[in-house]
C-alpha positions in Angstrom: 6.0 45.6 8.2 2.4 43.9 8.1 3.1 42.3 5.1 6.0 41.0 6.4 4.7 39.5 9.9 2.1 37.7 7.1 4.8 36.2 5.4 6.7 35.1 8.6 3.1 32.8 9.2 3.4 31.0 5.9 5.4 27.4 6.4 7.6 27.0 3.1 7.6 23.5 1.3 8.7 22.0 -1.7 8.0 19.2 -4.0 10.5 16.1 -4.0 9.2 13.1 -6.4 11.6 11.5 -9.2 8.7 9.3 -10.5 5.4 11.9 -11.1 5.5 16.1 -11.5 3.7 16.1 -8.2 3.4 19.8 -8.7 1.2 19.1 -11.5 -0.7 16.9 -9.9 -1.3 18.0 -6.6 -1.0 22.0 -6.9 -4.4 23.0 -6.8 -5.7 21.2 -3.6 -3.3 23.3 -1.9 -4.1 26.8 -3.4 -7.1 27.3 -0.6 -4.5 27.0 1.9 -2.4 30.2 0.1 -2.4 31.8 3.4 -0.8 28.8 6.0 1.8 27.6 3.8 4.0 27.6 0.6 5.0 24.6 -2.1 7.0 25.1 -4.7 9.1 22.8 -7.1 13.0 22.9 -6.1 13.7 25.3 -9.6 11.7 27.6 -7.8 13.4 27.8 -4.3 15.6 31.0 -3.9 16.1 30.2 0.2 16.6 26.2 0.4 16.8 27.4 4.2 13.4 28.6 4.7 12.1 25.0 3.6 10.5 23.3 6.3 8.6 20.7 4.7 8.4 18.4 2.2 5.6 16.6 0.0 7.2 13.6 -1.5 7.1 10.4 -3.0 10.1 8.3 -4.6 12.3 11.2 -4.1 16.0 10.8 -5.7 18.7 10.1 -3.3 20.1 12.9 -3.0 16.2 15.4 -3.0 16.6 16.2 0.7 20.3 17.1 0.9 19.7 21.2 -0.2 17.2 21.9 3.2 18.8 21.8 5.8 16.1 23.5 8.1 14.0 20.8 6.8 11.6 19.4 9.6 8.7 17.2 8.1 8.0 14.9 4.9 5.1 14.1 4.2 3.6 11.2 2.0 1.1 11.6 -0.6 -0.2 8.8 0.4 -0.5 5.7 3.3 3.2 4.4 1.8 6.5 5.5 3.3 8.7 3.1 2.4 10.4 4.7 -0.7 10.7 7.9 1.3 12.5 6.1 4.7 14.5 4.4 2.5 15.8 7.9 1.0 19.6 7.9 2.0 19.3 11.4 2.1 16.5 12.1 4.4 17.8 13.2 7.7 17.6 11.2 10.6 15.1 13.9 12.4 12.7 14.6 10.4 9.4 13.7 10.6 7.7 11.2 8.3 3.9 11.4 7.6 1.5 9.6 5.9 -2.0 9.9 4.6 -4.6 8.5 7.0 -8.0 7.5 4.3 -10.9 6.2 6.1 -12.5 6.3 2.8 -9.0 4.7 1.2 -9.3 1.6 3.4 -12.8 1.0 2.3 -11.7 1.3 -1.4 -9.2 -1.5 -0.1 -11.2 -4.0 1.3 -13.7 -3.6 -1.5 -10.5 -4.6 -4.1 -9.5 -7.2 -2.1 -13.1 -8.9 -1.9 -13.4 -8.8 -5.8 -10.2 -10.6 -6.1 -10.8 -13.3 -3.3 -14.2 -13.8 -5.0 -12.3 -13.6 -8.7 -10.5 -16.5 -7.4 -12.7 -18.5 -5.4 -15.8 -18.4 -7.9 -13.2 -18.9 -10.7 -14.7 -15.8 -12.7 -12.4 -15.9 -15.3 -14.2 -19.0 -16.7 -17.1 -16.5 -17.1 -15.1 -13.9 -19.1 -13.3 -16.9 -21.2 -16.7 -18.0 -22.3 -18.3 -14.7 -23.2 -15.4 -13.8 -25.9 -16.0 -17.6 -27.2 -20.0 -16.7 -27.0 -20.3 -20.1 -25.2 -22.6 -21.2 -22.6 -21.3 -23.2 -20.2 -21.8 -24.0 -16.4 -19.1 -24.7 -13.7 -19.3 -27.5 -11.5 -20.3 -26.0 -8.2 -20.0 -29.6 -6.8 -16.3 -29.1 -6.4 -16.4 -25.3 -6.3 -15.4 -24.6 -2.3 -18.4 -22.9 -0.3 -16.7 -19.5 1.1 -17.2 -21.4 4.5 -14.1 -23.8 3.3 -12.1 -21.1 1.7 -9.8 -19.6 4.3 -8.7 -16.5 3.4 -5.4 -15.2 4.8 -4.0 -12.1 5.3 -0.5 -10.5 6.0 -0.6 -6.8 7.5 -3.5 -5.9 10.1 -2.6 -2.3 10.3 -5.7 0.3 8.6 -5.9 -1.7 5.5 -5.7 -5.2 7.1 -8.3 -4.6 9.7 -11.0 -3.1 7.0 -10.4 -6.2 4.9 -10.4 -8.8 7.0 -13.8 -7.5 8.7 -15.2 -6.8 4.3 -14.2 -10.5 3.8 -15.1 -12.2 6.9 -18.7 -10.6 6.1 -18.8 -12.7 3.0 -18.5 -15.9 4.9 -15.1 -16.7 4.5 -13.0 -17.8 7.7 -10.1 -15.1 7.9 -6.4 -15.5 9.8 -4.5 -12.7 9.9 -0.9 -12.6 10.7 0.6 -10.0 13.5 3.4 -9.7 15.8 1.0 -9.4 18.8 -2.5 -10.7 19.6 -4.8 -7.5 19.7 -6.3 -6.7 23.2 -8.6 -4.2 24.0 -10.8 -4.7 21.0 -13.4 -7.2 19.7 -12.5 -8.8 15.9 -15.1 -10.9 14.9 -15.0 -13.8 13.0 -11.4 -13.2 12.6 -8.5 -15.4 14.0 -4.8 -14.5 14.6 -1.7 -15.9 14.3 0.7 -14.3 16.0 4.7 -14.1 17.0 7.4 -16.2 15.2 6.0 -18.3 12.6 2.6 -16.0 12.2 3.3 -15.5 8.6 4.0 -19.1 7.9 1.5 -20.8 9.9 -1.1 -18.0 8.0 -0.1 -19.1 4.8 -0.3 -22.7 5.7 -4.3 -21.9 6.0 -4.7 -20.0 3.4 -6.6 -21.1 0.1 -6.0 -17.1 -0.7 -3.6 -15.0 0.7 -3.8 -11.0 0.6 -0.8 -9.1 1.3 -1.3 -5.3 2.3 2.4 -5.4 4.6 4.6 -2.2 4.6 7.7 -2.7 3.0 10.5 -3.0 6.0 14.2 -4.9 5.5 12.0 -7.7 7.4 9.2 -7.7 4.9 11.2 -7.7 1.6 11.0 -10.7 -0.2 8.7 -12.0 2.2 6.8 -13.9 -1.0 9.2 -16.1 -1.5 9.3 -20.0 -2.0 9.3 -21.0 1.0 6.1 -19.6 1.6 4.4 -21.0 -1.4 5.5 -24.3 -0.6 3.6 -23.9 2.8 0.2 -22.6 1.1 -2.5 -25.4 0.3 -1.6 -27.3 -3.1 -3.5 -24.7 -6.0 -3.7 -21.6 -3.1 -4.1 -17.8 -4.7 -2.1 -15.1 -4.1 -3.3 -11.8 -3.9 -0.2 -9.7 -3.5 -1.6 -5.7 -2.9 1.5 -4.7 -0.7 5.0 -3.8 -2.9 6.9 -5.1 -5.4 9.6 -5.6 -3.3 7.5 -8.0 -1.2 7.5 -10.6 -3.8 10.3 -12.6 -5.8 9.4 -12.7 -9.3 10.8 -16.0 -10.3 9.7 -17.9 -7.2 5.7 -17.4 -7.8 6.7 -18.4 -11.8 7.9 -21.1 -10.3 5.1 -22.0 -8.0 2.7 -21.5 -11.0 4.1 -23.6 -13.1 4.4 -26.5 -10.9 0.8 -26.3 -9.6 1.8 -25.2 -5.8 0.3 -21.5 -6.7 -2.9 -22.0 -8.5 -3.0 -17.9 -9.8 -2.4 -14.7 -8.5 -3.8 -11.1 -8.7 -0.9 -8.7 -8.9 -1.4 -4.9 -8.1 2.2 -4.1 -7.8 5.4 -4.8 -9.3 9.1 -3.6 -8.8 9.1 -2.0 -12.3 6.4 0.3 -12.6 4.9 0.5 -15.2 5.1 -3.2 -16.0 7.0 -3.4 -19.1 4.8 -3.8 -21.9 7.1 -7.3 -23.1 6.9 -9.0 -19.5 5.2 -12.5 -20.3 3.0 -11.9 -17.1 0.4 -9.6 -19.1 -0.1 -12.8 -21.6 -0.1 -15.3 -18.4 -4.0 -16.4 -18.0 -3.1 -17.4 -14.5 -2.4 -13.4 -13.5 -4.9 -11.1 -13.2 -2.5 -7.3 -13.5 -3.8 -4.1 -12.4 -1.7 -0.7 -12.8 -1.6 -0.2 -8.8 -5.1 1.2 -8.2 -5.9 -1.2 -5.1 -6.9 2.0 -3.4 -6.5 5.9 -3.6 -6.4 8.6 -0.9 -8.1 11.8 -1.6 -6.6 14.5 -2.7 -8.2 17.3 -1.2 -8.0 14.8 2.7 -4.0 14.6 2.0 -4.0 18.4 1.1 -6.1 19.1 4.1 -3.8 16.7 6.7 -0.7 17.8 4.9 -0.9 21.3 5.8 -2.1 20.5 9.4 1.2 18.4 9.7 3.5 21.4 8.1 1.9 23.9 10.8 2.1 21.3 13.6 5.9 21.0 13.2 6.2 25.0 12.3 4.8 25.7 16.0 7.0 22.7 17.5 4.1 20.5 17.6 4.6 16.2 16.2 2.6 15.8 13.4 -0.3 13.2 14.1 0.2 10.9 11.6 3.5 10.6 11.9 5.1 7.3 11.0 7.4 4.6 13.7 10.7 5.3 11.2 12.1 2.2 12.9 9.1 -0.1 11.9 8.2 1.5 9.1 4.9 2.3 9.3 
């Protein structure tokens, strides 16, 4: 009877990811917290009704259809977008995500190289060094970081650590947002806000930093139009989704001069394809989406907090606005 009553404690989840064994991965962070909760992979579920949770990214469409108790799914990480998107997910389940303070410094630290990558033109540096030649820039038309406005779409966690990393530089920093912020002091940091914020943003912007969640608002957000509005030769630095960007448009506004580069960190086919002509394009700058990284033991440790909130009836508190997605 004891051992029963222990049992009836421990909240049962399960493992839903099409992309990455998550299992694998992420097993171990949880085996300190044997006695609060259970995650298995779904070959290993005998009672697909005693699952109350979930820890998931890119599940299939179809990975939350066999629990039908299920109450909570929770993100690996700060994304939700491929997990709200899941046509299977039930409409009343909680969605969580991974809150980083650490993450968002990580972030803003990524996003500084790259504005600097740009602005200094650093590539000219690393050109040089495999030619062994020595060879100065011309810093008399090289822009001071006083006359480099940097913009930025999303102001959420990641937005808000960035803009106050790059600001610190001395670069002037707009940031779009549906609302002017009140109740808080941003330094050195300007808004542009309601209908029109994105555009008006880009307008200003000699780089522009996306870190937006991916919404049905936010999809193909980098688009032509947009690059036509940036400043002739403006940077891109595009840290959000793939699905934020349209491929051919920024090919397009590279090649004709509007887009002066661009520092990719995600893609819509991941991995990038070994044959796409952007990894031989000296305009790019690719990384394998590393802009940031949550701990693993910090998403273990606010995971099993969530399961146990929504096992006693409680809302998890980093639950997500499913309607806004984020």
């Amino acid at each position: 009877m004891k051992h029963a009553d222990v049992r009836a404690t421990i909240v049962e989840g399960v493992y839903l990811g099409e992309r990455y064994d998550l299992e694998a991965f992420y097993s171990r962070y949880f085996e300190a917290y044997s006695d609060r909760i259970r995650l298995r992979s779904p070959k290993d579920i005998d009672n697909p009704e005693d699952i109350r949770f979930a820890l998931t990214w890119y599940p299939a469409s179809d990975a939350f259809v066999p629990y039908p108790n299920l109450k909570l799914a929770c993100s690996i990480a700060a994304g939700v977008d491929s997990i709200i998107a899941c046509p299977s997910l039930p409409p009343d389940v909680y969605v969580s995500r991974v809150q980083d303070d650490n993450q968002a410094d990580l972030m803003a630290g990524f996003a500084a190289w790259h504005v600097i990558w740009h602005q200094r033109n650093m590539g000219f540096y690393l050109k040089n060094q495999a030619d062994r030649r020595w060879e100065h820039q011309n810093f008399d038309v090289a822009p001071s970081p006083r006359d480099y406005t940097v913009g930025l779409l999303g102001y959420g966690l990641m937005g808000k650590v960035i803009a106050r990393a790059i600001n610190a530089m001395g670069f002037p920093v707009v940031a779009a947002v549906r609302n002017a912020p009140e109740g808080e002091q941003h330094p050195g940091i300007r808004f542009e806000a309601g209908d029109g914020a994105v555009m008006r943003t880009a307008a200003q912007s000699q780089a522009l930093i996306n870190v937006l969640p991916l919404t049905p608002s936010t999809e193909g957000i980098l688009n032509a139009d947009l690059f036509a509005a940036m400043p002739r030769g403006a940077r891109l630095i595009q840290l959000g989704r793939g699905e934020h960007l349209v491929d051919a448009d920024l090919d397009a506004a590279l090649d004709s001069g509007q887009i002066g580069g661009a520092s990719l960190d995600v893609f819509h086919t991941e991995p990038l394809p070994t044959d796409h002509p952007w990894w031989t394009d000296e305009r790019i700058l690719i990384t394998p989406h590393q802009a940031s990284d949550s701990s693993r033991r910090l998403m273990a440790e606010q995971v099993v907090q969530a399961a146990c909130d929504v096992a006693a009836g409680r809302k998890p508190r980093n639950t997500v606005d499913r309607t806004r997605g984020y």
